[in-house]
Residue, then its C-alpha position, 0 to 999 in steps of 0.5 A: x264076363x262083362x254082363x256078368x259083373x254088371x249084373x253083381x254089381x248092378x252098373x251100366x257099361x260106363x259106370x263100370x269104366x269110371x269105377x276101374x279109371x279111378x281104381x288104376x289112378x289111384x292104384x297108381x298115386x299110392x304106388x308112385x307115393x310110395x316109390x318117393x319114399x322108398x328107404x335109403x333112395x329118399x335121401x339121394x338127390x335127382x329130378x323130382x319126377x325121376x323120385x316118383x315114375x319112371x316117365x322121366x327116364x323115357x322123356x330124355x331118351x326119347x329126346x336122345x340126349x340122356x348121356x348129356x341130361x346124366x352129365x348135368x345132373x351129376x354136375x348139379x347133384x354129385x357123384x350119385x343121383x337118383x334116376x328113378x324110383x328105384x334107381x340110380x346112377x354113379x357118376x364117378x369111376x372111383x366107386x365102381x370097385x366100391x360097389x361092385x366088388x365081392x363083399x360089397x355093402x350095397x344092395x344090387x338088383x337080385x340076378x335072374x336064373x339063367x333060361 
């Protein structure tokens, strides 16, 4: 498969690897790009990085003090914060019946058949 691609494309082994390294990268610039400017999650405060990949929330679970870091942030930022690119967390129990009550304005993730 490999000879086959270098033969259309005419590149060595090593060209071929930049050419996919840069594809991924920049494949994965746009898709963090966009992950900031997702609609409605734009306009919630939360770490910067946390706005672009998901690598935020793997660093402080893997420091094991996510629940302390959550405590923080929504002292800092307020009772919603985003905690990733499509992501967030409520801080305060008041609005959980708000969100999670039938006929529920906000969005939720869609659920999955049962296997």
């Amino acid at each position: 498969m490999l000879s086959a691609v270098q033969e259309i494309m005419g590149l060595s082994a090593a060209k071929l690897c930049v050419v996919v390294l840069v594809f991924t990268t920049v494949s994965y610039a746009v898709s963090c790009l966009l992950s900031y400017f997702r609609p409605h999650l734009c306009q919630l405060p939360g770490p910067v990085l946390a706005r672009f990949t998901r690598l935020w929330k793997v660093y402080i679970s893997l420091k094991g003090d996510s629940h302390i870091e959550y405590q923080k942030l929504h002292r800092k930022y307020g009772p919603i914060i985003r905690t990733g690119p499509n992501a967030v967390s409520v801080g305060d129990a008041a609005m959980i019946p708000e969100i999670y009550l039938q006929g529920s304005t906000y969005q939720k993730a869609r659920l999955l058949p049962p296997l």
